[in-house]
MARVEXTOR-739125 format. One line per 8 residues: number of its first residue (from 1); their letters; for each residue x negated, y negated, z of N, C-alpha, C. Coordinates in Angstrom, 2 decimals. Atoms other than C-alpha are relative to their C-alpha. Example, Ala and Ser with C-alpha at 12.3 -4.5 7.8 and 13.67 -1.06 7.14 Angstrom:
<nodes>
1	as	-0.89:1.19:0.00:-12.30:4.50:7.80:-0.90:-1.20:0.00; 0.82:1.19:-0.06:-13.67:1.06:7.14:0.77:-1.09:0.73
</nodes>
This chain:
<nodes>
1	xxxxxxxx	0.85:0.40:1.14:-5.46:-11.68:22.11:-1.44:0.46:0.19; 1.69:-0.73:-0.23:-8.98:-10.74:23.49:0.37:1.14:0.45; 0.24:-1.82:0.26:-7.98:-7.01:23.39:0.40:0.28:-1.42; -0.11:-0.22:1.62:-7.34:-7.38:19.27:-1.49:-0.29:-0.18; 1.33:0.32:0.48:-10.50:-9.14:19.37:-0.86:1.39:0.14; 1.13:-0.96:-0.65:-12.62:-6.52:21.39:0.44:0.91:-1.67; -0.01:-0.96:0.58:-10.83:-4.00:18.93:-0.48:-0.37:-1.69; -0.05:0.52:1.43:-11.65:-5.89:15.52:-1.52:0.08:-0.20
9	xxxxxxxx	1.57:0.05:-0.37:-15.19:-4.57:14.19:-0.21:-1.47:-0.71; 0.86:0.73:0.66:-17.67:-6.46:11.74:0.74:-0.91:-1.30; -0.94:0.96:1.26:-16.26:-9.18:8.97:-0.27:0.96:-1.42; -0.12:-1.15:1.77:-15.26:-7.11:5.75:-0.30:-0.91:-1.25; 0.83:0.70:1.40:-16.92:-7.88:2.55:0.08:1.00:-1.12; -0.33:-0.88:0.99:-16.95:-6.47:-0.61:-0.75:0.98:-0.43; 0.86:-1.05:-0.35:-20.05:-4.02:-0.20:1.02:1.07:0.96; -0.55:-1.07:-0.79:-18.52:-2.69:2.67:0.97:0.88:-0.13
17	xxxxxxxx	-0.91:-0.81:0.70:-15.73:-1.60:0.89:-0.05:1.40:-0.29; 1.05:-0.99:0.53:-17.82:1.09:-0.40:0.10:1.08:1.00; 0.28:-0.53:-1.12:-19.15:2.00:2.73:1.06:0.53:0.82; -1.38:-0.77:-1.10:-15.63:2.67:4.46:0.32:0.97:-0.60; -0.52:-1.36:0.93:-14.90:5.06:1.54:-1.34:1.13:0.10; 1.03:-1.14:-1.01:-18.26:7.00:2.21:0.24:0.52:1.07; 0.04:0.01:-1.32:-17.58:7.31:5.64:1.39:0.34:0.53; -0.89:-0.37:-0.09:-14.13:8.01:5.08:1.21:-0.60:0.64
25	xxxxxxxx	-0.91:0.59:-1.03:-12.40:5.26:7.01:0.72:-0.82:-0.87; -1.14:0.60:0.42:-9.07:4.30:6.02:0.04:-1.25:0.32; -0.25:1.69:-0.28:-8.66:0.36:5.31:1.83:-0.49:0.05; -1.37:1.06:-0.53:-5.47:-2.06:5.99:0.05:-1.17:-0.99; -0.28:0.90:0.56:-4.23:-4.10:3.57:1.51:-0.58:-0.16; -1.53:0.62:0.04:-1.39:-6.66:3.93:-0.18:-1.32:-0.80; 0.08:1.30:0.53:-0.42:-9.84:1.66:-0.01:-1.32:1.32; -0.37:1.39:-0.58:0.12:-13.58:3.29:0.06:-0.92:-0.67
33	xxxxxxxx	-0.13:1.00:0.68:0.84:-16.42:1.78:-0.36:-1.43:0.57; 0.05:1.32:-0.52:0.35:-19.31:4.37:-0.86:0.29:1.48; 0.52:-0.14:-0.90:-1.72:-20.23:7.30:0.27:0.48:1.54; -0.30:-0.57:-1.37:0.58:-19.07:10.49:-0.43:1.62:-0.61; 0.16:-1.22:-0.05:0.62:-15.45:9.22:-1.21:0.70:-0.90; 1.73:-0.50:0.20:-2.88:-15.16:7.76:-0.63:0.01:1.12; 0.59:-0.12:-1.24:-3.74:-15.80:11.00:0.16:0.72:0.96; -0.45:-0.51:-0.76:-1.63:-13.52:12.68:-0.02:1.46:-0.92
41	xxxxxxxx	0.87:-1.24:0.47:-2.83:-10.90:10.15:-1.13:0.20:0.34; 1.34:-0.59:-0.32:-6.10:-11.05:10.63:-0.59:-0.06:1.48; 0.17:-0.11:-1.92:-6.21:-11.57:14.54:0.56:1.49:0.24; -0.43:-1.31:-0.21:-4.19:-8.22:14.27:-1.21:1.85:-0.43; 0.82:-1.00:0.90:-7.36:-6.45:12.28:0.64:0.37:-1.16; 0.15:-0.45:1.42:-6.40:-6.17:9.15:-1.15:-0.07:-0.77; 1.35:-0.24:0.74:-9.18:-5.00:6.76:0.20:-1.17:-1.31; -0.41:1.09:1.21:-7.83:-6.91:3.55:1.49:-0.66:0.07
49	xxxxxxxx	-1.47:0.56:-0.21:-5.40:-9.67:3.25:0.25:-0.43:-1.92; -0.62:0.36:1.08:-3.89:-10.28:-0.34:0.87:-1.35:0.37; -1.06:0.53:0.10:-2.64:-13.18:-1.31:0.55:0.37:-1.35; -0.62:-0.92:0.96:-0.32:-11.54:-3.74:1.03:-0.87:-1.49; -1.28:0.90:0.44:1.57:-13.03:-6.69:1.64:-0.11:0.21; -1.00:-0.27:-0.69:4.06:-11.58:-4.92:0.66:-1.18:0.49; -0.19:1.42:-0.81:4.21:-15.11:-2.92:1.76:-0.53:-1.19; -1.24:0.34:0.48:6.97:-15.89:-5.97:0.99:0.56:0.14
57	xxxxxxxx	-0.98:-0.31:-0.57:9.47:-13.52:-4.97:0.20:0.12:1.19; -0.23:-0.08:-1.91:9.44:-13.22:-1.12:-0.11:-1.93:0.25; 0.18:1.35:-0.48:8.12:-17.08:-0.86:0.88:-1.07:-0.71; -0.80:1.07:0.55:9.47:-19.36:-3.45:1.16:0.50:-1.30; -1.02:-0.15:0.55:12.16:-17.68:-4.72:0.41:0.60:-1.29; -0.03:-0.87:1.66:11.30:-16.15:-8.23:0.92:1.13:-0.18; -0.41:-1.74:-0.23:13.04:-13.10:-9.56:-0.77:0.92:-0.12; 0.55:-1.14:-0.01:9.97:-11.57:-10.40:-1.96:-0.85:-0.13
65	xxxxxxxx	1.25:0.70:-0.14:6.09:-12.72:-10.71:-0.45:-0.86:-0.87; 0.44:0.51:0.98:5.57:-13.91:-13.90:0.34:-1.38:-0.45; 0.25:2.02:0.08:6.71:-17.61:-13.48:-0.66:-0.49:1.16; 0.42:0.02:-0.95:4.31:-17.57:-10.78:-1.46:-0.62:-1.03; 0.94:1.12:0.53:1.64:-20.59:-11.50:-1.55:0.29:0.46; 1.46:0.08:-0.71:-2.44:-20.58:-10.81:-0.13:-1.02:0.97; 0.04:1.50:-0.90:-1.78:-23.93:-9.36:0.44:0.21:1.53; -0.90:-0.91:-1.36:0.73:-22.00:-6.94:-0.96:0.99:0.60
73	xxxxxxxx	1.53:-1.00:-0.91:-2.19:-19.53:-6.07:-1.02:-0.49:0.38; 1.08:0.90:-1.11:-4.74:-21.89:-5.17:0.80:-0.47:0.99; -0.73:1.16:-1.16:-2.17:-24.13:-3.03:0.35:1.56:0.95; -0.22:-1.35:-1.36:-1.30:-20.60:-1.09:-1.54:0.58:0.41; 1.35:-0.98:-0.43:-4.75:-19.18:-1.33:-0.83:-0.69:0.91; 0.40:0.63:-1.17:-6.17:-22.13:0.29:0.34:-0.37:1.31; -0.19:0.47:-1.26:-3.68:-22.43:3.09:-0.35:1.43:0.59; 0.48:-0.98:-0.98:-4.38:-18.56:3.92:-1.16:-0.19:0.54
81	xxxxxxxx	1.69:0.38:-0.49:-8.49:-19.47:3.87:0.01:-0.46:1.05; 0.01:0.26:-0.77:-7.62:-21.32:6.69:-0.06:0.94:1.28; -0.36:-1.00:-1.18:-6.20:-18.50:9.09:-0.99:1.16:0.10; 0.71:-1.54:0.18:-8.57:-15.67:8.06:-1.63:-0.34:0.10; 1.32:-0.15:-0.09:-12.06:-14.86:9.56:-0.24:0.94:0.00; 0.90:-1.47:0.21:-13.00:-11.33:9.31:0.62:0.80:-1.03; -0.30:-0.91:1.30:-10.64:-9.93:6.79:-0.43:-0.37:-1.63; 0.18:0.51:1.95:-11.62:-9.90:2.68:1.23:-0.58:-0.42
89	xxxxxxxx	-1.61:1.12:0.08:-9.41:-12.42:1.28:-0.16:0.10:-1.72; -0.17:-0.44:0.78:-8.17:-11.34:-2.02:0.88:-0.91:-0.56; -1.17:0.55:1.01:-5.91:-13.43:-4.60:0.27:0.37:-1.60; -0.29:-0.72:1.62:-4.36:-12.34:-7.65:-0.05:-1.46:-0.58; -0.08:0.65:0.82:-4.86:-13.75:-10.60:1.81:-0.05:-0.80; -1.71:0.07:0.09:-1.19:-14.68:-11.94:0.13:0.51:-1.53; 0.11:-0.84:1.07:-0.09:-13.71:-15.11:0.08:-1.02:-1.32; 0.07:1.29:1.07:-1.08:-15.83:-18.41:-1.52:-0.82:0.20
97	xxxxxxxx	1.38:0.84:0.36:-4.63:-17.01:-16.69:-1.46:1.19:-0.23; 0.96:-0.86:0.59:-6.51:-13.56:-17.89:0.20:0.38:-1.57; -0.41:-0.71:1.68:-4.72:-12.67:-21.34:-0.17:-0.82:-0.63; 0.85:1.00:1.27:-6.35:-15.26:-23.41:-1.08:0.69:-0.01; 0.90:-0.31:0.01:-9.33:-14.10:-23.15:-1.62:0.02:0.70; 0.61:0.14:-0.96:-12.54:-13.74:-20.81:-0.15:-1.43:0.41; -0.01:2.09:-0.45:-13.29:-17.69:-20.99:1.13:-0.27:1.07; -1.11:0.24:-0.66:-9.85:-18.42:-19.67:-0.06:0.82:1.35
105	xxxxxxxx	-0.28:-0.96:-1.24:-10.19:-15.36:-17.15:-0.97:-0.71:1.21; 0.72:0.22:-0.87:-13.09:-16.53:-15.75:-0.09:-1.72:0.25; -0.04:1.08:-0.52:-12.54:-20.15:-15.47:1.48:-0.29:1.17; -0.90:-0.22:-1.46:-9.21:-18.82:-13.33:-0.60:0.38:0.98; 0.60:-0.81:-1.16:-11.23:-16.50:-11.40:-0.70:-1.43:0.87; 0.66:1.33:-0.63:-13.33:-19.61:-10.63:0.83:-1.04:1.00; -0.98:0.68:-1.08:-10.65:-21.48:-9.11:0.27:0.15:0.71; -0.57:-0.81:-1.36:-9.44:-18.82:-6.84:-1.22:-0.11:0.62
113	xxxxxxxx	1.01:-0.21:-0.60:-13.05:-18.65:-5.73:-0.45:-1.36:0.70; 0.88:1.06:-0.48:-14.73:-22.15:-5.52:1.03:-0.96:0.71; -0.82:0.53:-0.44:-11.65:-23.94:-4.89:0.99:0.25:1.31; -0.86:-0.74:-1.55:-9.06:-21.64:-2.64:-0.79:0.73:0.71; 0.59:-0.38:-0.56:-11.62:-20.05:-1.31:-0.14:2.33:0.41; -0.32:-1.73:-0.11:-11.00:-16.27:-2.13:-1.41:0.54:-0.11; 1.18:-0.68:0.51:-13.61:-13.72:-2.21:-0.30:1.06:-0.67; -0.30:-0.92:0.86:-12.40:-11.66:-4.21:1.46:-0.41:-1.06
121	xxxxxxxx	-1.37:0.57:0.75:-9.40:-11.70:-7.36:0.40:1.59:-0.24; -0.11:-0.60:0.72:-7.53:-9.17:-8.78:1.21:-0.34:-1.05; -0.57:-0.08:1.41:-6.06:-8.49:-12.12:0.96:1.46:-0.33; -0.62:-0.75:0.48:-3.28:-6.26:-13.71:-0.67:1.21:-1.21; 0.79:-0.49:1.35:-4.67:-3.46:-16.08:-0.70:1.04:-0.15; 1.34:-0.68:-0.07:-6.92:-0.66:-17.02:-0.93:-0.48:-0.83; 0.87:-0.40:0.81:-8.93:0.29:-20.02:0.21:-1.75:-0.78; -0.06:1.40:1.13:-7.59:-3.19:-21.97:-0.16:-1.14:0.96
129	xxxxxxxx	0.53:1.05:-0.57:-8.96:-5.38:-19.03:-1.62:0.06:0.27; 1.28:-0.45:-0.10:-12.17:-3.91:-18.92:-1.27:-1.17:-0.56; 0.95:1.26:0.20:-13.93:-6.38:-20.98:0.10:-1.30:0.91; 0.32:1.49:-0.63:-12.53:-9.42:-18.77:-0.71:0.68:1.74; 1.51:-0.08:-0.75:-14.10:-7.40:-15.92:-0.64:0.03:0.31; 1.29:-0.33:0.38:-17.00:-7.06:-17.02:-0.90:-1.31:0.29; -0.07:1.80:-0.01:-16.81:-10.98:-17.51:0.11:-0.33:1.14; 0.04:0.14:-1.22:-16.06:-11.63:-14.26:-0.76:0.24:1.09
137	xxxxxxxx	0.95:-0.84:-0.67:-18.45:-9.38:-12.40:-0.85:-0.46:-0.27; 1.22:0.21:0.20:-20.96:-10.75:-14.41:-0.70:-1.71:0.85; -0.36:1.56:-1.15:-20.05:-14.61:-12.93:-0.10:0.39:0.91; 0.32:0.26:-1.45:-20.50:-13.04:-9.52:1.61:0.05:0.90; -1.82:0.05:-0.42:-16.66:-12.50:-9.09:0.43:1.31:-0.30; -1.24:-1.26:0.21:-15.18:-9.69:-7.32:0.88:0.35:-0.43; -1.30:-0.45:0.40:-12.79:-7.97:-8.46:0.84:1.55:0.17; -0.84:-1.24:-0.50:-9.86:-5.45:-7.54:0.87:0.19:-1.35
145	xxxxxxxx	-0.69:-0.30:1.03:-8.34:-3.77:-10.44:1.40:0.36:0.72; -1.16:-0.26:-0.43:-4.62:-2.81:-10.35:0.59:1.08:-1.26; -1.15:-1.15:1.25:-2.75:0.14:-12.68:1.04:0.79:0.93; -1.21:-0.57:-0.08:0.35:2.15:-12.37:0.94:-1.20:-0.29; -0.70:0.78:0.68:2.95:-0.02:-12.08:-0.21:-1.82:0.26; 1.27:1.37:0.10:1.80:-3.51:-12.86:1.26:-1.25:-0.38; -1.19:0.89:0.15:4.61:-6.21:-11.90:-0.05:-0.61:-0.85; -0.03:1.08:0.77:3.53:-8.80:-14.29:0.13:0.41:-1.39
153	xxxxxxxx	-0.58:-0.29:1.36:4.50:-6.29:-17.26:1.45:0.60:0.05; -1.52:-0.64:-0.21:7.90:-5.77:-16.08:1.03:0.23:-1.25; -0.85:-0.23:1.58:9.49:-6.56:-19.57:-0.53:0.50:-0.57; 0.25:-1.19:1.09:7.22:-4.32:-21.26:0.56:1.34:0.33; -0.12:-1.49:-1.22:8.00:-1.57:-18.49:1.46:0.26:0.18; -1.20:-0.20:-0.13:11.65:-2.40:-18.61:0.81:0.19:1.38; -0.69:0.17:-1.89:12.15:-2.52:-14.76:-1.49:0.30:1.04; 1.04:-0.94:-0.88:10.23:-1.45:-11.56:0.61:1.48:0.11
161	xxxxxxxx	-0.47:-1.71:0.11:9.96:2.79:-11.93:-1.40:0.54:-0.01; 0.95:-1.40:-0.17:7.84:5.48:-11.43:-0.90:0.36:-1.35; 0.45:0.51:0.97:4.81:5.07:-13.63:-1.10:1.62:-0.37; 0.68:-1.08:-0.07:2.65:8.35:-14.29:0.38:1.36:-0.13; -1.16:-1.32:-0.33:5.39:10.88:-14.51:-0.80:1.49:-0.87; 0.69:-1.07:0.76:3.34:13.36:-17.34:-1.03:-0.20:-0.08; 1.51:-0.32:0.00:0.13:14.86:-18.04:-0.49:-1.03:-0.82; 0.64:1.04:0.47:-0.66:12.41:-20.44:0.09:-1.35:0.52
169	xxxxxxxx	-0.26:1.43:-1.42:0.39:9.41:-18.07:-0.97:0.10:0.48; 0.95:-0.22:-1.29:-1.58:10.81:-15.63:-1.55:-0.03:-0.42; 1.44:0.05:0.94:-4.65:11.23:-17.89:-0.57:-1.85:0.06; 0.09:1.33:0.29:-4.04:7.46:-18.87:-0.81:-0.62:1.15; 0.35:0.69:-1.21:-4.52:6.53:-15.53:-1.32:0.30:0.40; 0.67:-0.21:-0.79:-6.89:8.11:-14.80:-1.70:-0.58:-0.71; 1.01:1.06:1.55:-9.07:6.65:-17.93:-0.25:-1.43:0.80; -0.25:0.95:-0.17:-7.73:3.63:-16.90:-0.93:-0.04:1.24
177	xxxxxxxx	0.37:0.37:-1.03:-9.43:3.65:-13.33:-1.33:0.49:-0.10; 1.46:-0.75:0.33:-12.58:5.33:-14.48:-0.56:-1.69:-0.62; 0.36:1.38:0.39:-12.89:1.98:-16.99:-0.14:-0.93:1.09; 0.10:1.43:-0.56:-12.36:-0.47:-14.26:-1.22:0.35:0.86; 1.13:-0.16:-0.74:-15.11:1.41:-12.05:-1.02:-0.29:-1.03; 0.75:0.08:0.97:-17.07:1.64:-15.07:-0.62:-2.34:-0.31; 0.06:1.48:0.56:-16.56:-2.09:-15.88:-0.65:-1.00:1.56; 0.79:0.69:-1.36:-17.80:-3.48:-11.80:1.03:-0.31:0.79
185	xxxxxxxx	-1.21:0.28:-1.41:-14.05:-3.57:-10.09:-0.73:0.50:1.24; 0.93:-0.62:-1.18:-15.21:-3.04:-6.69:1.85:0.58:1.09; -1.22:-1.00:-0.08:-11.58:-1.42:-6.02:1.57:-0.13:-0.94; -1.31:0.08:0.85:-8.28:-0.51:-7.48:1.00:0.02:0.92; -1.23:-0.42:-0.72:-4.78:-0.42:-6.57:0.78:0.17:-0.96; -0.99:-1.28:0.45:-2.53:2.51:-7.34:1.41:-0.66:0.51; -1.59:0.46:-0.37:1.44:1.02:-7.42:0.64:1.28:-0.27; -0.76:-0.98:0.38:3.89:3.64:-7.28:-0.22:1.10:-1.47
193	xxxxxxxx	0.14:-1.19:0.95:2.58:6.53:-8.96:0.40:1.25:0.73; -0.04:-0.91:-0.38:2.96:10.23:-8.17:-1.36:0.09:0.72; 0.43:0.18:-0.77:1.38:10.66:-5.06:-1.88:1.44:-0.58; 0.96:-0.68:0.67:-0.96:13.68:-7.16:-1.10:-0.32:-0.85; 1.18:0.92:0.54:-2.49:11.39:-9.13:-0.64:-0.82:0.38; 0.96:0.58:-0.98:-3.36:9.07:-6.88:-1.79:0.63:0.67; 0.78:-0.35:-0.73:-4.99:11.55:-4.89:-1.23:0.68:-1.07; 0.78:-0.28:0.09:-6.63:12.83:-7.84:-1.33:-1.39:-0.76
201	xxxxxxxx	0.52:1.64:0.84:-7.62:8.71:-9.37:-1.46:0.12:1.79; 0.85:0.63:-1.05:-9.13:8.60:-5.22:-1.18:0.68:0.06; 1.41:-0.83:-0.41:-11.65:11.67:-5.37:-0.92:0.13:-1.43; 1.09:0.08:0.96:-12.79:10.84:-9.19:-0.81:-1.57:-0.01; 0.64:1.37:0.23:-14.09:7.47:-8.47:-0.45:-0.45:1.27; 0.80:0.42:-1.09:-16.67:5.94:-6.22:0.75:-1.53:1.13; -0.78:1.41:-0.51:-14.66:2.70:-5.42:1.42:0.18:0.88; -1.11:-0.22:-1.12:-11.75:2.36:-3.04:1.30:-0.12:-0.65
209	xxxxxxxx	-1.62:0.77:0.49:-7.97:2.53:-3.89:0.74:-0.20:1.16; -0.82:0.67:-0.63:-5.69:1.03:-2.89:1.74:0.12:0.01; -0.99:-0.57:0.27:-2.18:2.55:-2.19:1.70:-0.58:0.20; -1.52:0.52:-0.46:1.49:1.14:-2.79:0.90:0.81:-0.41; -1.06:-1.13:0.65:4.05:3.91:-3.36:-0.79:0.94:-0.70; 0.60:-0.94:0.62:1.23:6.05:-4.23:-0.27:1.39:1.32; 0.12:-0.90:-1.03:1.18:8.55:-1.25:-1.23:-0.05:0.91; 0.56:0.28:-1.50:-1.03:8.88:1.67:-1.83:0.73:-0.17
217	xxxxxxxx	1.24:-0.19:0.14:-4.30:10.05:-0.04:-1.09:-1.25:-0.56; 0.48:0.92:0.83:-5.36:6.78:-1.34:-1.14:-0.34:1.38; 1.16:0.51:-0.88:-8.62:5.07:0.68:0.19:-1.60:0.77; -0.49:1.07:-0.15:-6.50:1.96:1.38:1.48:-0.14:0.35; -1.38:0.46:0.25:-2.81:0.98:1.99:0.62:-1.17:0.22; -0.31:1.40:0.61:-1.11:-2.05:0.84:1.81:-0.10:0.36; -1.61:0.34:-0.08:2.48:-3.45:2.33:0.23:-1.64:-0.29; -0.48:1.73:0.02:3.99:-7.26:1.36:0.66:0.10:1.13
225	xxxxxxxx	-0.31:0.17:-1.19:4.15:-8.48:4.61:1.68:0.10:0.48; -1.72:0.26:-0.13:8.03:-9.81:4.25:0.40:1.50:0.10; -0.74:-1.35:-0.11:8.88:-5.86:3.51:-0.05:0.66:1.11; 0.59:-1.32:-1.27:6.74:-4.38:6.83:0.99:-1.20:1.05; -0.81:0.83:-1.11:8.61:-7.44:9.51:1.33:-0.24:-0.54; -1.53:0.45:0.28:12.17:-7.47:7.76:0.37:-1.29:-0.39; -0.69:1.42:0.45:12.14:-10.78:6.10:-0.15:0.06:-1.64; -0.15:-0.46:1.80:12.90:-9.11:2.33:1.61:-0.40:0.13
233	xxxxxxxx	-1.38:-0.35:0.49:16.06:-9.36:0.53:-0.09:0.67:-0.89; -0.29:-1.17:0.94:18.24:-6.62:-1.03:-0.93:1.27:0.13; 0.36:-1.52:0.02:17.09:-3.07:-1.59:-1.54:0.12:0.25; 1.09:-0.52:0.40:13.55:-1.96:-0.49:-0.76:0.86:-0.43; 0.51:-0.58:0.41:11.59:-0.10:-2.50:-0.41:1.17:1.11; -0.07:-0.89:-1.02:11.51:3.77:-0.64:-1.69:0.12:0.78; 1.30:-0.43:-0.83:7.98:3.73:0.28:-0.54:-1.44:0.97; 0.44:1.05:-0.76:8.04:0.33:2.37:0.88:1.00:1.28
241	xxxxxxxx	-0.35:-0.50:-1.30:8.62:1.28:6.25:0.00:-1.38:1.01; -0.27:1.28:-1.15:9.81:-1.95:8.19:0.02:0.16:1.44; 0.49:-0.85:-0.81:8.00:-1.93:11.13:0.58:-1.49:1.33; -0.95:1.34:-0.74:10.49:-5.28:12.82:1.18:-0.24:-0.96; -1.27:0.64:1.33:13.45:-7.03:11.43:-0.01:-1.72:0.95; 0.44:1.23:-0.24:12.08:-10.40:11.90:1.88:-0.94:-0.31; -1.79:1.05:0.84:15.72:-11.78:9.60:0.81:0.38:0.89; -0.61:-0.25:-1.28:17.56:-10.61:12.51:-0.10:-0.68:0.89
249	xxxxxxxx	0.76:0.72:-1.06:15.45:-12.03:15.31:0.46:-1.57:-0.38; -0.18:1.45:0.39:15.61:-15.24:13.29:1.16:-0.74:-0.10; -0.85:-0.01:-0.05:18.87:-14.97:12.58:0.86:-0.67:1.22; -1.18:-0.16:-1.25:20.13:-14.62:15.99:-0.55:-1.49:1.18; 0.79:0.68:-0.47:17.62:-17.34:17.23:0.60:-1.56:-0.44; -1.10:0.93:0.60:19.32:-20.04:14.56:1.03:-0.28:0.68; -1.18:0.38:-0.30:22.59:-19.42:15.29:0.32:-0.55:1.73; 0.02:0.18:-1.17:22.06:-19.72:18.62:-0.46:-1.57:0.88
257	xxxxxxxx	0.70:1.90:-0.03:20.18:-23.23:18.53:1.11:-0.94:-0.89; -0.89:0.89:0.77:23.22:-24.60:16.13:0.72:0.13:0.93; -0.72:-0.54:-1.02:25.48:-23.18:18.97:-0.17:-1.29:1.28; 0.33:1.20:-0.84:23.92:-25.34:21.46:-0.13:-1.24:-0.17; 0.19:1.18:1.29:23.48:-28.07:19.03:1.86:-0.92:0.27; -1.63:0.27:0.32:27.12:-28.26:18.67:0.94:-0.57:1.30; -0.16:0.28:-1.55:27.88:-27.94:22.36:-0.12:-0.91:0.97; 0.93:1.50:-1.48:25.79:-30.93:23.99:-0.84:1.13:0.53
265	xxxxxxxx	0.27:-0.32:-1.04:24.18:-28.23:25.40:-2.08:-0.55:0.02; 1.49:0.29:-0.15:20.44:-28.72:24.10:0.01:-1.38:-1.39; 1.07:-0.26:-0.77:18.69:-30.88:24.20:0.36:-0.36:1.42; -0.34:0.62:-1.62:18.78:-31.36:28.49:-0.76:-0.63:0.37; 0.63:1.13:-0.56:17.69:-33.49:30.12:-1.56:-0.35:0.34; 1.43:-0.98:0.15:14.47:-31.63:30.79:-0.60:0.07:-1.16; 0.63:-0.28:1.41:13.60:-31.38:27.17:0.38:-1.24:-0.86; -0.04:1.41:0.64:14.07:-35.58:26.72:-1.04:-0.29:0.61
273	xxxxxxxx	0.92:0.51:-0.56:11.97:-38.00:27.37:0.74:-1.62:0.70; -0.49:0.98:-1.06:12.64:-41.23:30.55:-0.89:-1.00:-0.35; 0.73:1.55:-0.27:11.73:-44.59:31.03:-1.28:0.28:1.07; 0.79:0.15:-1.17:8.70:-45.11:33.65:1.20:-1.06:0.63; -0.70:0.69:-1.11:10.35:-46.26:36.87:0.72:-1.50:-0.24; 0.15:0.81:-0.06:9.66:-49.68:36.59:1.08:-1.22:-1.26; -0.67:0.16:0.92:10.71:-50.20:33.14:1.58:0.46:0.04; -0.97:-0.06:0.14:13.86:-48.58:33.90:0.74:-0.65:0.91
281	xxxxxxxx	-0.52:0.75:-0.80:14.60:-50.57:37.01:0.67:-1.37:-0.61; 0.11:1.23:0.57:14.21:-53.88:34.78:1.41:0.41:-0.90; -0.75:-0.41:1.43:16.51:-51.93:31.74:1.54:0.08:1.22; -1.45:0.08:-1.11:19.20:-51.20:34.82:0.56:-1.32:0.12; -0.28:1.46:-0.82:19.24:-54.65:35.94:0.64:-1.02:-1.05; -1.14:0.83:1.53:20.30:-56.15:32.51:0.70:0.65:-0.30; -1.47:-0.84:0.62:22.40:-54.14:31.26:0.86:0.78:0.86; -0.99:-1.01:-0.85:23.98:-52.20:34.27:-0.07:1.10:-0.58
289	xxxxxxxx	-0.04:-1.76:0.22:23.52:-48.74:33.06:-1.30:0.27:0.46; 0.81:-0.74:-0.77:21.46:-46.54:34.93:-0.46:1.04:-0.87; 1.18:-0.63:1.21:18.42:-45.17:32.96:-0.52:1.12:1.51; 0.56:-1.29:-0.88:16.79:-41.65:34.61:-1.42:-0.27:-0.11; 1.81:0.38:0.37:13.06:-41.85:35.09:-0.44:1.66:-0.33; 0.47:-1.25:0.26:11.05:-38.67:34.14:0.08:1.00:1.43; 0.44:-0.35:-1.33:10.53:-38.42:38.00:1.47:0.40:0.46; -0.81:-0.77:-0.69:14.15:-37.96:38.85:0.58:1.05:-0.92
297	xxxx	0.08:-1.51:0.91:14.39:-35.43:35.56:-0.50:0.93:0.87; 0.81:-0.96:-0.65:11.75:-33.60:37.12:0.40:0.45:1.47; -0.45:-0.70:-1.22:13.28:-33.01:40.75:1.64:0.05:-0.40; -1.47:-0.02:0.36:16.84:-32.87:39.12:0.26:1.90:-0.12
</nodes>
């Protein structure tokens, strides 16, 4: 642990953002949802941690994001706040508390901020979110834009797919990420686009992107944790690279504790707890059964 530390620079903020893309240094971005592995993200150096609305399909079970609550993003956003000291702590806004209209946007944004403690939000969208981030920015509330493919319009989009495919796509996008710089996002993230557009969304705009299935020129890259340690279900999307298989480990760790469970074997004797001496001398003496003290556990 104090050789992550030594290696972990200065606490990331949303200026600096900037500054790593000047300077050319590739950032780290992973989701979390709860306080063991916010903590074991950002002890690892990660640059940004998302808490993602993602949290409804990997965490509580959704099929997809959009019955995913604000109420549910503060109660996660505040248990990550806990674990995280040097990485930017990011929470999406969910889907239903920006499309009313800026009021509504920014009295969500507010929540994620004053309440869960984020320091940053982001939102789904280009050119037709522009006014709420304008609104937002102006309240003093970061914000990370998001285009290509944009989970929380899955039924307009008709599935998750490959979002940018023609010149006029690609144009769109690229509108689209011009507006959100334009409007005070202080970065974007590129979802599965053609890895060409990406690279050309990363060298027309001053702000950082942020890359998920967008290829390897982006100024950022973005994995949901569950996909990079193996605790996804069903098919992963081709541009995740599972870098453990945690559901394995866990797996084999379970069965193995029901195993013994079953057996008598655990817990032993060693892993109970005894009478003091005294007390068990007295407990012997009435009842005739012979109680163990901790002391003959311990030389047993």
């Amino acid at each position: 642990m104090a050789y992550l530390k030594q290696q972990r620079p200065e606490k990331v903020t949303v200026p600096s953002l900037r500054l790593s893309k000047e300077r050319g240094e590739r950032l780290v971005c992973l989701t979390a949802y709860d306080y063991p592995t916010a903590r074991i993200v950002d002890e690892a150096g990660t640059d940004i941690i998302l808490v993602g609305d993602s949290v409804g399909n990997v965490v509580l079970g959704y099929e997809n994001t959009v019955p995913v609550t604000l109420d549910e993003m503060v109660h996660h956003t505040r248990a990550v706040r806990r674990g995280v000291e040097r990485a930017l702590l990011v929470a999406d806004m969910p889907y239903g508390s920006y499309h009313t209209g800026a009021d509504d946007a920014a009295r969500a944004a507010l929540r994620l901020i004053k309440e869960a403690g984020a320091e940053a939000v982001k939102l789904e969208g280009g050119k037709s979110r522009a006014e709420v981030v304008r609104r937002l920015v102006a309240e003093e509330i970061p914000v990370v834009g998001h285009i290509g493919l944009t989970p929380q319009s899955v039924h307009k989009l008709g599935g998750f797919r490959l979002q940018g495919k023609t010149s006029d796509a690609a144009r769109a996008l690229l509108e689209d990420a011009k507006a959100l710089e334009a409007a005070g996002a202080c970065a974007v993230v590129l979802e599965v686009i053609p890895r060409e557009i990406a690279r050309l969304i990363t060298q027309s705009i001053s702000i950082p992107t942020i890359g998920i299935g967008a290829g390897a020129d982006c100024d950022a890259q973005v994995l949901v944790l569950h996909d990079l340690v193996g605790l996804s279900f069903g098919k992963s999307p081709r541009f995740v690279r599972a870098y453990a298989n945690l559901r394995e480990t866990m797996t084999d760790a379970i069965s193995r504790f029901n195993e013994d469970v079953r057996t008598g074997i655990y817990p032993a004797e060693t892993e109970s707890y005894a009478l003091p001496p005294d007390a068990a001398a007295e407990l012997t003496a009435d009842s005739g059964v012979t109680a163990n003290t901790d002391a003959e556990i311990e030389s047993s």
